[in-house]
C-alpha positions, 0 to 999 in steps of 0.5 A: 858455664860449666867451667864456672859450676865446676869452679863453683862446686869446688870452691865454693861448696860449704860443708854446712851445705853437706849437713843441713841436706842430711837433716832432710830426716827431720821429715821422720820426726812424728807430728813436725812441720817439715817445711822447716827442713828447707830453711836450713838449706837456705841457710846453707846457701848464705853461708856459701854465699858469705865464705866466698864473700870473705875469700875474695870470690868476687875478685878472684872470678872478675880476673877471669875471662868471663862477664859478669852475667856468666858468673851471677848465673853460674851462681844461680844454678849453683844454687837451684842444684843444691835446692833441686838435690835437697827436693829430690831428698824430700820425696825419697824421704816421703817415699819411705814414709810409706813404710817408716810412718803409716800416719798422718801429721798433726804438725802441718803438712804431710809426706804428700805432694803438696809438701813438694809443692810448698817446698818448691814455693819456699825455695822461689821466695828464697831465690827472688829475694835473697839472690837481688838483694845480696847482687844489688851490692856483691858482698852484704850477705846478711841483710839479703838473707834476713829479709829472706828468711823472713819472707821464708817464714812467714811461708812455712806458717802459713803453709803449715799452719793452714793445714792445721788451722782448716781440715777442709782445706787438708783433706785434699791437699793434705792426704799423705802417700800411704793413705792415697795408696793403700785405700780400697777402690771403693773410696777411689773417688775421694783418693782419686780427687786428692791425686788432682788436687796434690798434681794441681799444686805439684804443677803450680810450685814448679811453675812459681819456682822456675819463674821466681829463680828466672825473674832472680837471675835476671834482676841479679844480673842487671844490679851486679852489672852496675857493681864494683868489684874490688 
């Protein structure tokens, strides 16, 4: 396995991968919504997925002495890698926010923890629908990201829109860093019940995500175990 990520960050890394990372600072952009910074790492995935495609990858590691499974779950975590490297962005990104944006978000969801939570969830839709669709055949990369870039924006409306459309519903799941942080004691309660809610959803996206990627891997494996490659 680690021969095979190590192949696979060495040939298969796409430079796109490189830049749509860096636009993690669309995160510093006043009033955005911010989970669409993550589309454009998906995005990043389909172009490695598709440049290998077109240079004979699939080809190239059926010549090698591993199984089928090995290469499909090497892919995988190929894949969680970049997806973990662009979350990990994210939080520093909110983390300067702290300092760089002491306000809220009109656009959507704000420098919080549900922001990581709702990325994590827009990462497992990703991985479960575009990862067995494009293994079913090993080589039709633009059907399997179309339907999963429509199942990703469908998402990020949603997410963001009800943070717009229900300040109910926000005033939880919504209260930025800076103002979880900087209020007094005596409002405590309020931050105090916020800091659960965000962790609540924080727990709950990691577990949709590990699942979601897990349920991926294991149905690409089985699908591309019936392909041909030629």
């Amino acid at each position: 396995m680690k021969a095979l990520l190590n192949k696979e960050f060495k040939l298969c890394l796409h430079p796109t991968v490189f830049i749509y990372l860096a636009l993690i600072l669309m995160l510093l952009i006043p009033n955005y919504p911010y989970l669409v910074s993550c589309f454009f790492v998906c995005n990043a995935i389909f172009f490695i997925f598709q440049t290998a495609r077109e240079n004979g990858d699939a080809m190239y590691t059926a010549m090698l002495p591993v199984s089928k499974a090995q290469t499909v779950k090497a892919r995988v975590w190929f894949v969680v890698i970049i997806q973990m490297i662009d979350l990990l962005l994210m939080a520093g990104m909110c983390a300067f926010a702290l300092v760089s944006m002491p306000h809220t978000n009109a656009g959507g969801t704000d420098h919080s923890l549900s922001l990581l939570a709702f990325a994590l969830v827009l990462f497992a839709i990703f991985n479960v629908i575009f990862l067995p669709s494009f293994y079913k055949t090993g080589y039709k990369a633009g059907s399997a990201f179309l339907k999963a870039a429509i199942g990703v924006w469908i998402w990020i409306i949603l997410a963001e829109g009800l943070m717009i459309a229900s300040p109910g519903i926000a005033f939880s799941t919504n209260v930025p860093f800076f103002r979880l942080i900087h209020e007094t004691v005596d409002c405590f309660p309020k931050t105090g019940t916020a800091w659960k809610v965000q962790g609540i959803l924080f727990g709950a996206g990691l577990l949709i995500y590990t699942v979601c990627t897990a349920l991926a891997a294991k149905i690409s494996v089985k699908r591309y175990e019936k392909v041909s490659v030629q």
